[in-house]
C-alpha beads as a LAMMPS data file, in Angstrom:
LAMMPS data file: protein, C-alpha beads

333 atoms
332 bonds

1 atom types
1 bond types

-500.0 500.0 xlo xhi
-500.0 500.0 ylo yhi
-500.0 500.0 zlo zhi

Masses

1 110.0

Atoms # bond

1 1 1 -69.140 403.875 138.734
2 1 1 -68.255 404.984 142.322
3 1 1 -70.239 406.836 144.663
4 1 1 -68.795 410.397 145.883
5 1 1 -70.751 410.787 148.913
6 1 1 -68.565 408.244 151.016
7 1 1 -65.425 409.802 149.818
8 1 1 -66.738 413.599 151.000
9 1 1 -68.332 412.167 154.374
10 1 1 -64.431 410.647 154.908
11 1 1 -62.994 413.822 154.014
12 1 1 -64.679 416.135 156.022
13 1 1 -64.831 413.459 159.342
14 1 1 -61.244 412.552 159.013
15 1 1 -59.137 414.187 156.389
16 1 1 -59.718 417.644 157.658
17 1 1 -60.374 417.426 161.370
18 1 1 -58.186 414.236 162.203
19 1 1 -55.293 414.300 159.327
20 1 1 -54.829 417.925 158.665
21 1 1 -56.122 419.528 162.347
22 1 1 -58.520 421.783 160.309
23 1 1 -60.540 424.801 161.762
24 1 1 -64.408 424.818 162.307
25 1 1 -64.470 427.544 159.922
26 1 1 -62.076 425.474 157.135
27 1 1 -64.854 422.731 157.733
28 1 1 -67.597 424.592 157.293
29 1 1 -66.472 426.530 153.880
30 1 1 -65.494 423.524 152.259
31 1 1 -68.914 422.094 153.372
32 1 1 -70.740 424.919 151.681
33 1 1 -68.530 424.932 148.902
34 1 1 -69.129 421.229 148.425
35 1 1 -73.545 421.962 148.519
36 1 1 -73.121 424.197 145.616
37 1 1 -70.842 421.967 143.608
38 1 1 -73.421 418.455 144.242
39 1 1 -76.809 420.928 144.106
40 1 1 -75.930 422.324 140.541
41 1 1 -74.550 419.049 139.450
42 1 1 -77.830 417.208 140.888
43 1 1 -79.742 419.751 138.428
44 1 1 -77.657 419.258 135.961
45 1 1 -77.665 415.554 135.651
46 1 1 -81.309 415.101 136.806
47 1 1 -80.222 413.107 140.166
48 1 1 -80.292 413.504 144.011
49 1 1 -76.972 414.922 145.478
50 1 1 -76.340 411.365 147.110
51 1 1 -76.266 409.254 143.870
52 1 1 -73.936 411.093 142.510
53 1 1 -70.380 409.088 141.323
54 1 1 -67.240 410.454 141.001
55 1 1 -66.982 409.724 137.563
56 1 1 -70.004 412.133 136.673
57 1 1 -67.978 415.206 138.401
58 1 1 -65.713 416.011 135.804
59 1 1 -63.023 418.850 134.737
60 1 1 -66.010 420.422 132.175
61 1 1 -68.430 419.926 134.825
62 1 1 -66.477 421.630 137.633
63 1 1 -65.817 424.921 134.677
64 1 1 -69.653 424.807 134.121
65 1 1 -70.133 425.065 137.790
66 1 1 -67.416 428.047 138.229
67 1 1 -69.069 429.660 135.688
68 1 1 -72.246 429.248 137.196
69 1 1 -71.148 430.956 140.627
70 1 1 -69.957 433.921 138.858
71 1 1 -72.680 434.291 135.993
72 1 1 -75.618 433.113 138.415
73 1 1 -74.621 433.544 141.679
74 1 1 -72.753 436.617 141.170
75 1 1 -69.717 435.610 143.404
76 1 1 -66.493 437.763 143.298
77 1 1 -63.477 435.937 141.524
78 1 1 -61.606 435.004 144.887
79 1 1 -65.112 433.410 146.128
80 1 1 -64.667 431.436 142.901
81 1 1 -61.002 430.458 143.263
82 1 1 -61.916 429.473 147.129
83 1 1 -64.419 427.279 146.010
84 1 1 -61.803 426.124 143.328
85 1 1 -59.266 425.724 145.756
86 1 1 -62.020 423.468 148.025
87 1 1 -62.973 421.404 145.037
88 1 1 -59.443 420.683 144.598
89 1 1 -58.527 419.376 147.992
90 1 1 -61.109 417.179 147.653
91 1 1 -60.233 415.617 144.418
92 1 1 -56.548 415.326 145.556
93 1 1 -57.895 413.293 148.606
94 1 1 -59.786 411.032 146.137
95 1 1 -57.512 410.934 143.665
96 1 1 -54.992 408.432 146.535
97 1 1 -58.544 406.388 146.869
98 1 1 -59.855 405.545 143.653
99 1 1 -56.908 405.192 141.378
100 1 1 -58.966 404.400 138.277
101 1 1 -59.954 408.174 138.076
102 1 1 -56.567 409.185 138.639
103 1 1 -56.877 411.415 134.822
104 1 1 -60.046 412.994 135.621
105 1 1 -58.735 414.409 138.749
106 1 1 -55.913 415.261 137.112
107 1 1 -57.653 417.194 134.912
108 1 1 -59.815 418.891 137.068
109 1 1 -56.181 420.175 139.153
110 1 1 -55.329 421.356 135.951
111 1 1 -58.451 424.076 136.123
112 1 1 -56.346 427.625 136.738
113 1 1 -57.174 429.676 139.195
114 1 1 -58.564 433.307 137.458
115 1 1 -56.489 436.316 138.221
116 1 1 -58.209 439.337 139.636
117 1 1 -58.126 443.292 139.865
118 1 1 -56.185 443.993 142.728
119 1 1 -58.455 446.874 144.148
120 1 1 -57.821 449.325 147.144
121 1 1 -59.873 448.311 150.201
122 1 1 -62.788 450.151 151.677
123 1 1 -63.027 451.703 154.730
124 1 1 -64.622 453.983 157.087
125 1 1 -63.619 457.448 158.239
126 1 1 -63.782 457.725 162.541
127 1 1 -67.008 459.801 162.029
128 1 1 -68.657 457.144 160.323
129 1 1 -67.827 453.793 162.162
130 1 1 -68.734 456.295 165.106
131 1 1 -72.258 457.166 163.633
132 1 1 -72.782 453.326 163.232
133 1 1 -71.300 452.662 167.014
134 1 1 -73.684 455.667 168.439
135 1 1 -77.430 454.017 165.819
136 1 1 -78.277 451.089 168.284
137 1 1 -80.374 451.923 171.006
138 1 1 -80.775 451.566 174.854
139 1 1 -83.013 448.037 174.680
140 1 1 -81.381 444.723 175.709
141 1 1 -80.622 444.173 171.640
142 1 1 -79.349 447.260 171.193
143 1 1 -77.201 446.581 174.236
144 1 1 -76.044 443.675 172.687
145 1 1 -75.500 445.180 168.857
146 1 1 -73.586 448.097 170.241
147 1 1 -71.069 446.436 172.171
148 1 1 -70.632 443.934 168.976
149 1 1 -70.355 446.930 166.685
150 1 1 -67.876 448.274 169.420
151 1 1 -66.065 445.350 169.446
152 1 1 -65.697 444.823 165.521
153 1 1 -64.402 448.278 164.957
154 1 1 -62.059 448.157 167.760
155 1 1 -60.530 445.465 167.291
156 1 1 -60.229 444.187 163.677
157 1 1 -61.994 440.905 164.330
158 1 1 -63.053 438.680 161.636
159 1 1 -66.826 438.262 162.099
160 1 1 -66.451 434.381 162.648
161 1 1 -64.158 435.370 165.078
162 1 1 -66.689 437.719 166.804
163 1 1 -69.711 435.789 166.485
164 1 1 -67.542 432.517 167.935
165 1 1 -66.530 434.654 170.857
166 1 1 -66.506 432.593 174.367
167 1 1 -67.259 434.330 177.862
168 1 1 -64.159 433.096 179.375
169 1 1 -62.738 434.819 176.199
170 1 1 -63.399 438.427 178.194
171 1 1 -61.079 439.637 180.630
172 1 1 -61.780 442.566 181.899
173 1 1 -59.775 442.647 185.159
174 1 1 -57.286 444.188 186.047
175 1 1 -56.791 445.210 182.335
176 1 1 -59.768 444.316 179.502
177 1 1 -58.737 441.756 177.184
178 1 1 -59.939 439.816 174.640
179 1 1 -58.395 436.241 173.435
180 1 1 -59.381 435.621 169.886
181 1 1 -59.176 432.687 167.992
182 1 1 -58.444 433.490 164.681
183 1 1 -57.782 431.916 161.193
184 1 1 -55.768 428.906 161.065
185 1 1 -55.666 428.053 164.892
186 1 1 -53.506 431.450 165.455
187 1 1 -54.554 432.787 169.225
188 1 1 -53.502 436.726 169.858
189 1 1 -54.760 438.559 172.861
190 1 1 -55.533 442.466 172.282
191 1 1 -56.227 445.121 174.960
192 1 1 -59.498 446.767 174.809
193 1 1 -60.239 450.431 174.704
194 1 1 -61.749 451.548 178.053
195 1 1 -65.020 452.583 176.196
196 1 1 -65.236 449.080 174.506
197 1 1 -64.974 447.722 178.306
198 1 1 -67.677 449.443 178.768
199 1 1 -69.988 448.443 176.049
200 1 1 -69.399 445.117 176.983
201 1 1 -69.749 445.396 180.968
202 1 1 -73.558 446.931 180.104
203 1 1 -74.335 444.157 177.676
204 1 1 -73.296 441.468 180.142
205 1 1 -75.310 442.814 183.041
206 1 1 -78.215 442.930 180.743
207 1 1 -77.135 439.398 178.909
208 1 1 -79.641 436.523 179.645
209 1 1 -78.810 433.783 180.996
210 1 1 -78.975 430.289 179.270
211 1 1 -76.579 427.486 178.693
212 1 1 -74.884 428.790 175.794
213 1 1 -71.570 430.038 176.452
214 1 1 -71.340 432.262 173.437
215 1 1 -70.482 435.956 174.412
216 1 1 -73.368 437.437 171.497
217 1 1 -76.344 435.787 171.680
218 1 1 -79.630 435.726 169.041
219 1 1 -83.223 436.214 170.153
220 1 1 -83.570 432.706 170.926
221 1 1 -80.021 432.779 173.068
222 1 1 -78.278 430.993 170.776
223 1 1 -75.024 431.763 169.578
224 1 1 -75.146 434.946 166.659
225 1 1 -74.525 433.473 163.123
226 1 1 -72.193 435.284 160.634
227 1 1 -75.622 435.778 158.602
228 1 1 -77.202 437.805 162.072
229 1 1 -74.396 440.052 162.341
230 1 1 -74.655 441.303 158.745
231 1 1 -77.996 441.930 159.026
232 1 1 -77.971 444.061 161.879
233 1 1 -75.117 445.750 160.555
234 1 1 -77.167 446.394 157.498
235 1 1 -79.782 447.722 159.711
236 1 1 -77.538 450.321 161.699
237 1 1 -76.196 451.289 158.262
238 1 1 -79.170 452.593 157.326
239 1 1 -80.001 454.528 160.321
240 1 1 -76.490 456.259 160.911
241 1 1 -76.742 457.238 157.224
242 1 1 -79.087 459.686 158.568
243 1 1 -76.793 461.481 160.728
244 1 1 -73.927 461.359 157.978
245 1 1 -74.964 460.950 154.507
246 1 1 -71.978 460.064 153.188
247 1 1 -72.770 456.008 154.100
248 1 1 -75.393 456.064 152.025
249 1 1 -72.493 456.205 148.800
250 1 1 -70.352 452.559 150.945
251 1 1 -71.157 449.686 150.894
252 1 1 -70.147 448.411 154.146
253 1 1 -69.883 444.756 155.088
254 1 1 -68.482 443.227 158.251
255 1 1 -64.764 442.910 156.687
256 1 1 -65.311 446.861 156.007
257 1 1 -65.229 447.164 159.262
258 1 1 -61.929 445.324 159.906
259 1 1 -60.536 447.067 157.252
260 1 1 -61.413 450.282 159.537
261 1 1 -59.603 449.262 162.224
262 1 1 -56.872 448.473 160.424
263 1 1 -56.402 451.772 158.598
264 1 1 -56.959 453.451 162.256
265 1 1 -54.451 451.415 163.614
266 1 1 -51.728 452.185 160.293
267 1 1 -52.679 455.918 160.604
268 1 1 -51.500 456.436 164.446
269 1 1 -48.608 453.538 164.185
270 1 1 -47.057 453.783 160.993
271 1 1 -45.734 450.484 161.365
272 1 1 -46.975 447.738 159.109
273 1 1 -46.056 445.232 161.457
274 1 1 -48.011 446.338 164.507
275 1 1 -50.948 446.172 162.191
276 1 1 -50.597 442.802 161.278
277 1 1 -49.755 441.340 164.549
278 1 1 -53.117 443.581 165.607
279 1 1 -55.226 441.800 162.489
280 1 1 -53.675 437.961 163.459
281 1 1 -52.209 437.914 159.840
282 1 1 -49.779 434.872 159.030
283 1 1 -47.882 437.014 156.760
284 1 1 -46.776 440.770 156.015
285 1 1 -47.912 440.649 152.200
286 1 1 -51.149 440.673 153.281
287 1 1 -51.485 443.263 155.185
288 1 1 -49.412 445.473 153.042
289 1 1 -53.022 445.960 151.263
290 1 1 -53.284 448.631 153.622
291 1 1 -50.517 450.785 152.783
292 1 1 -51.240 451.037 149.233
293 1 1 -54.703 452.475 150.153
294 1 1 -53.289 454.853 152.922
295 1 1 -52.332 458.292 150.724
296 1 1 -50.638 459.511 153.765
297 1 1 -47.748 456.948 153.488
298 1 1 -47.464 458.148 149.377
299 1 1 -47.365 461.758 150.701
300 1 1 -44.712 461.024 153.452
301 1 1 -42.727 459.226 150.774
302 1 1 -43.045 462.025 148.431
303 1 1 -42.324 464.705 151.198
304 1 1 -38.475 462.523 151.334
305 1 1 -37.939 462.974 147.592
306 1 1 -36.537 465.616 146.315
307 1 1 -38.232 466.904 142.696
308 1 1 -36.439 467.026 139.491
309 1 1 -35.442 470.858 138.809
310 1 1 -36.711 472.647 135.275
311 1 1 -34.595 474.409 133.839
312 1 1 -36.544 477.712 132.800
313 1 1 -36.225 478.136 128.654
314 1 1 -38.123 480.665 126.362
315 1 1 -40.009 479.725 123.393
316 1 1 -39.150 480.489 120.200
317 1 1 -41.024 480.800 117.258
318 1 1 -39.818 478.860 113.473
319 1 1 -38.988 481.793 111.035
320 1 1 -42.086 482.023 109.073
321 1 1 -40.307 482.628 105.743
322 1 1 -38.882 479.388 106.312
323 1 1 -41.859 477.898 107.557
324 1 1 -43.396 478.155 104.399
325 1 1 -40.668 476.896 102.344
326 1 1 -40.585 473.680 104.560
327 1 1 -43.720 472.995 103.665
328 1 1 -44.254 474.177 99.940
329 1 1 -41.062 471.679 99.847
330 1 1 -43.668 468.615 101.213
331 1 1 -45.715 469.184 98.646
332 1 1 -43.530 469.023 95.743
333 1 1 -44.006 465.819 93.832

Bonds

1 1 1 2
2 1 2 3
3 1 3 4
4 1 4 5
5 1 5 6
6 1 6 7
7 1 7 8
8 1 8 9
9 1 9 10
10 1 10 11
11 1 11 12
12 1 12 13
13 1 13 14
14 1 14 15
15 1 15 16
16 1 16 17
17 1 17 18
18 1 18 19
19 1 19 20
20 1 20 21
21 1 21 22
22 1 22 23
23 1 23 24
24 1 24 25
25 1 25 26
26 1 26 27
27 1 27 28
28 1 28 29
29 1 29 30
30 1 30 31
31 1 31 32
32 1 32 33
33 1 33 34
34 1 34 35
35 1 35 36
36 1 36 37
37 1 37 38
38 1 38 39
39 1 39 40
40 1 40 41
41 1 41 42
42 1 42 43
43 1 43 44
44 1 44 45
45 1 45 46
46 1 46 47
47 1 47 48
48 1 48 49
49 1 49 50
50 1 50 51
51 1 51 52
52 1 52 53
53 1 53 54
54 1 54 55
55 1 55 56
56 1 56 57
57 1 57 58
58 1 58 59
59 1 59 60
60 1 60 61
61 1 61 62
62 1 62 63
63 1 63 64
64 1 64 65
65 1 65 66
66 1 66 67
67 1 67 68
68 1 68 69
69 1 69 70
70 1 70 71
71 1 71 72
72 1 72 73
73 1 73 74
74 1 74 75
75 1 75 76
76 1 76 77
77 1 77 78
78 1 78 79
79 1 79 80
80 1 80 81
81 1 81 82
82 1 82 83
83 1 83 84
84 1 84 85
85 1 85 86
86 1 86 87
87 1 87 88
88 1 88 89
89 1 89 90
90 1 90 91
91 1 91 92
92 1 92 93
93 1 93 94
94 1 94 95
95 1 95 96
96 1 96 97
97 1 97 98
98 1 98 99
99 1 99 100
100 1 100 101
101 1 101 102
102 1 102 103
103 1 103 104
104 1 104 105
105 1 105 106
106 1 106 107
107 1 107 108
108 1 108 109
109 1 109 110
110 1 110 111
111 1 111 112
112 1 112 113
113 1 113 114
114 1 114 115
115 1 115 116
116 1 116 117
117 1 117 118
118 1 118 119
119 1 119 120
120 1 120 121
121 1 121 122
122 1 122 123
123 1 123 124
124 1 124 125
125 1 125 126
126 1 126 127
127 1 127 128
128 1 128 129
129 1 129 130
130 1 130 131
131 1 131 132
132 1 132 133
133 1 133 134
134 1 134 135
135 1 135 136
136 1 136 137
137 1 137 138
138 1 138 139
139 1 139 140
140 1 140 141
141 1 141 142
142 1 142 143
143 1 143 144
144 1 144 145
145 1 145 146
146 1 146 147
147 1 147 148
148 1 148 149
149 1 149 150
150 1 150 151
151 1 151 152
152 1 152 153
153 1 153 154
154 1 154 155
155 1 155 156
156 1 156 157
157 1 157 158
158 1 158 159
159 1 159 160
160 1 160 161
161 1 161 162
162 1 162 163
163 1 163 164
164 1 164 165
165 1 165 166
166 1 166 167
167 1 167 168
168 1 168 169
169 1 169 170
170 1 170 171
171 1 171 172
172 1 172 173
173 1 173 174
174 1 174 175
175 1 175 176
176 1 176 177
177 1 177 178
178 1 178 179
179 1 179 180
180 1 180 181
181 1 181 182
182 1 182 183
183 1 183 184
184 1 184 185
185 1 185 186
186 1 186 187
187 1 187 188
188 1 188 189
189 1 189 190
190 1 190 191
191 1 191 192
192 1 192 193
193 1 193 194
194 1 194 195
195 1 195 196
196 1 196 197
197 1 197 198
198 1 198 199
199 1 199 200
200 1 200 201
201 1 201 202
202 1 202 203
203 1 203 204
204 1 204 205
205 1 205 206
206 1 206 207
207 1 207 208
208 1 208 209
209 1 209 210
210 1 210 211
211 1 211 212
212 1 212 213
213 1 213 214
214 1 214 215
215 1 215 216
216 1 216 217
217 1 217 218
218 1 218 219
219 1 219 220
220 1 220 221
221 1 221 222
222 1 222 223
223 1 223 224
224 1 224 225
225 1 225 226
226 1 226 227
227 1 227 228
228 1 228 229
229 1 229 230
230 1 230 231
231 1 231 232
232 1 232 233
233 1 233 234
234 1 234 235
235 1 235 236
236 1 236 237
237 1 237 238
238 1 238 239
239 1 239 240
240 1 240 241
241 1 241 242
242 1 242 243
243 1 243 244
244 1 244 245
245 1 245 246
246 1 246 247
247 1 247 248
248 1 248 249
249 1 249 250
250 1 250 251
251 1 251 252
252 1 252 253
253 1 253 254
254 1 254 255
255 1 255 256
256 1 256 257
257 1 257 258
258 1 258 259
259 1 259 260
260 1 260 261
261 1 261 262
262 1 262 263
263 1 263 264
264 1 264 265
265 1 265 266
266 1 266 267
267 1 267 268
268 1 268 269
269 1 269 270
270 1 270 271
271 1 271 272
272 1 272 273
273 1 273 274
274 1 274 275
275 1 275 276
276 1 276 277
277 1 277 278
278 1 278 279
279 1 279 280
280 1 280 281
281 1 281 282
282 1 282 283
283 1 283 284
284 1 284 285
285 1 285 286
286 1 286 287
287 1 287 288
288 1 288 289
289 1 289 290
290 1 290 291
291 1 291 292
292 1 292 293
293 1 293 294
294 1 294 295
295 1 295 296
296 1 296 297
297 1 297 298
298 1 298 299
299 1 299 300
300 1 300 301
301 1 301 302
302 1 302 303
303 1 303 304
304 1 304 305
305 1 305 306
306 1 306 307
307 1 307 308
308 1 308 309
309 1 309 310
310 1 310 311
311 1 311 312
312 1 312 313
313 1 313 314
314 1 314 315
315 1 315 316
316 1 316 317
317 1 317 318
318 1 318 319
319 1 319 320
320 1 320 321
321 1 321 322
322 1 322 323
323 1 323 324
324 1 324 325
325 1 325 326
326 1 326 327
327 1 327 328
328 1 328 329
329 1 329 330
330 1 330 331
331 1 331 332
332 1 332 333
């Protein structure tokens, strides 16, 4: 029997930060990907996480656990196949390691990946991400939430990409600029709308000061966790569904509000492209998501199409004396 903990402690110290020059944020979903797979297999098999050995994490095992994050857990199907895809990596990395359980692993790359619904996105209308701009109020917080909020919608930004936001990040002479660092080590720079600047001019003057460098800071002045800024988006939710009811029928999540910005920026573009260079996408198919739910690109498309003529006809109706010999006929033995 061989131990597994080693092998993950190698993987995530030196496989994916040395070898393969992974992101924080790769790291830290494979790490949480990795707790879920050892906690239900510690349950399972009636051990601590740390004793357990490779040999116990098998190809029925890893299914059981899938199933588990769906059934259980109620994770979406591409959660699943991430956590799939995670599990995977890692077995491919052991698999060059411990040659003896070269057939297990083999059988556990052998676990397909499930095909999903491919539904439209959700989004926002501009009088609702405004209503959810305008629910913070005037305290230092709500100085804070409303220049994050501001922020999200105008720019797209993944919320690890907000939340992970540096002060020397900001720019905002001569023009206001923000550099993010997206998903797979991908910088972009984007302009800032002038009333964005200023959301984030009155939350720095009221910022306090400490030794974190983080641009959104908690209640403790530590940097805001993905976990924060869905909770206070949850919270503003609920208030601007006061002003404008029709919240209370989305749900809206921090990607929801990417997916705003995006269909803003499609809307007064038209181009595709600008959109995805806007988003930091690697490539076009994703962000082609977009267009299907945008009925003003069908509409265009339909507007350049000409329709099929009809020709006009008039109906005319069977004889009725032969009507009734056609069917005395069908019932003639």
């Amino acid at each position: 029997m061989t131990a597994i903990a080693p092998h993950v402690s190698d993987y995530l110290r030196v496989r994916l930060p040395v070898e393969r020059n992974a992101s924080a944020h790769t790291r830290a979903t494979y790490s949480h990907a990795f707790m879920l797979l050892f906690e239900f297999a510690a349950r399972r098999l009636k051990c601590s996480p740390s004793s357990l050995d490779i040999e116990q994490i098998d190809a029925k095992l890893v299914m059981a656990f899938l199933a588990h994050l769906e059934r259980d857990r109620s994770n979406g199907i591409s959660s699943r196949n991430a956590r799939l895809a995670a599990i995977k990596s890692l077995f491919r990395y052991i698999e060059h390691r411990v040659p003896s359980a070269i057939d297990q692993v083999r059988r556990i790359l052998a676990i397909p990946t499930k095909r999903s619904t491919s539904r439209l996105i959700g989004y926002l209308t501009r009088e609702e991400a405004q209503a959810i701009i305008n629910a913070p109020d005037s305290t230092v917080a709500g100085l804070r939430d409303r220049a994050m909020l501001h922020l999200a919608v105008a720019t797209g930004m993944r919320v690890s990409e907000i939340v992970g936001t540096q002060l020397e990040d900001l720019a905002l002479q001569p023009q206001p600029t923000l550099t993010v660092h997206g998903k797979g080590r991908r910088e972009r720079r984007l302009p800032l709308w002038r009333e964005t600047a200023t959301a984030l001019r009155r939350w720095l003057r009221a910022r306090p000061d400490g030794p974190s460098r983080h641009l959104f800071l908690n209640d403790r002045g530590g940097a805001l966790t993905r976990s924060g800024f869905a909770y206070l988006l949850d919270k503003y939710v609920e208030v601007a569904a006061r002003a404008v009811p029709s919240l209370r029928k989305k749900r809206v999540s921090p990607h929801v509000l990417r997916h705003t910005c995006a269909m803003l920026t499609l809307q007064a573009t038209r181009d595709v492209r600008k959109v995805a260079l806007w988003l930091g996408h690697a490539h076009l198919t994703t962000t082609e998501v977009y267009l299907r739910a945008d009925p003003t690109e069908q509409l265009d498309a339909l507007a350049k199409v000409a329709p099929f003529g009809l020709r006009p006809g008039r109906f005319k109706d069977a004889d009725r004396l032969m009507a009734m010999l056609a069917e005395a006929r069908s019932l003639a033995p």
